[in-house]
N, C-alpha and C positions, 0 to 999 in steps of 0.2 A: 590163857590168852591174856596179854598185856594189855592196860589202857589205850598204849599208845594204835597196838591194831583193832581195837576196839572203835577207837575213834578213828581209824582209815576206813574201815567196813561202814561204818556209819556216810561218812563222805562218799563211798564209792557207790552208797547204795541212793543216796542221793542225788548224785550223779546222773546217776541209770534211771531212776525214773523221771528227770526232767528231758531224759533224752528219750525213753520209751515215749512222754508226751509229745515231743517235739515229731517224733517217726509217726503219732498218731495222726495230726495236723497233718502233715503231708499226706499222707495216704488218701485222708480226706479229699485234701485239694484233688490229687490224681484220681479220685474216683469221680468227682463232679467234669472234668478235663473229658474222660473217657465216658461221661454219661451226654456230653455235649457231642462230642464222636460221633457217637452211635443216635443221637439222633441226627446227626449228616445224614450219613451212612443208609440209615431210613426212607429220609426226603430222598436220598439217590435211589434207593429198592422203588421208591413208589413211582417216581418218574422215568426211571426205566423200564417199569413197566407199561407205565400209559402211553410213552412212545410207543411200546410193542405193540399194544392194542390199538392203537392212532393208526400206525402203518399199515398193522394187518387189515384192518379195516379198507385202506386206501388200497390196497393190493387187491383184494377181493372187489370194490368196485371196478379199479381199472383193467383189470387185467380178466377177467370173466364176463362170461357171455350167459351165464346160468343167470337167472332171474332170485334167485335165493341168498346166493351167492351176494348179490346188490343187496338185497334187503340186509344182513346180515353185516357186510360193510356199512354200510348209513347207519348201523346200530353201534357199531364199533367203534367208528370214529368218533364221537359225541362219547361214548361212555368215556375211552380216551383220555379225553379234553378234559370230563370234568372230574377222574382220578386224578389230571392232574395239577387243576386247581385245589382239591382236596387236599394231596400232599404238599405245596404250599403252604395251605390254610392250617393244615396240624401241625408238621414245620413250625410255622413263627408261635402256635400256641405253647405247643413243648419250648421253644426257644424261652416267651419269659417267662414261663415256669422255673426253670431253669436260670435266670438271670436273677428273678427272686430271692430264689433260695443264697444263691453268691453274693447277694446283695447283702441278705438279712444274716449273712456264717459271721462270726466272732469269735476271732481267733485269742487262744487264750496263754499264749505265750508274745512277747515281745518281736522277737526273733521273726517268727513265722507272721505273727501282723505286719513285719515291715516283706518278707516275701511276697506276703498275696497282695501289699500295695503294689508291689510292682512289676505284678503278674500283667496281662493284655487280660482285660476283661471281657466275659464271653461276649461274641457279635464283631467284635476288633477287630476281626481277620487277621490274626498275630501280632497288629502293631504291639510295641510294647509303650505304657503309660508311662516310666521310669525317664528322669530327663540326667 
């Protein structure tokens, strides 16, 4: 093997790794994205169910004549209510948890620190920061 490919292998191979760094940074970013997701996606599991349990409860009182049936609604509705002040309340905690971390990442390429400047930062509701 000649100097001259010697010294292209060398280039190519340095290459490749600022760009396997660069695929690593992203991946990052898109795992923090979809860790934001999924705690949407949460807050939605937990408030669709307290709706369920809210309603059911409201059905069971209005629509029964059984005495049990009442007790059992009045217990419903109130539990409800307060799963779903709960998922709220876990909601915005995972949120800054969450915001923390994005806050405190340090990106270690140029390239990818001016990306995640002008990413929407989590809670934005997609605006984008970038002018």
């Amino acid at each position: 093997m000649s100097e001259a490919d010697k010294e292209l292998i060398k280039k190519l191979k340095k290459k490749l790794k600022v760009q396997e760094q660069k695929n690593t940074e992203i991946r990052d970013h898109m795992a923090a994205e979809r860790t934001i997701f999924a705690n949407e996606r949460t807050l939605m599991a937990y408030l669709r169910t307290a709706m369920t349990i809210s309603v059911g409860g409201f059905a069971a009182v209005k629509l029964s004549d059984d005495l049990y049936l009442d007790v059992i609604g009045v217990i419903l509705i109130p539990i409800g209510i307060i799963l779903g002040i709960y998922s709220f309340v876990r909601y915005r905690h995972k949120q800054r948890v969450i915001e923390g971390h994005h806050q405190s990442y340090c990106p270690t390429s140029h390239e990818h620190e001016r990306a995640h400047n002008e990413l929407p930062q989590p809670g934005e509701n997609g605006k984008s920061t970038s002018t």
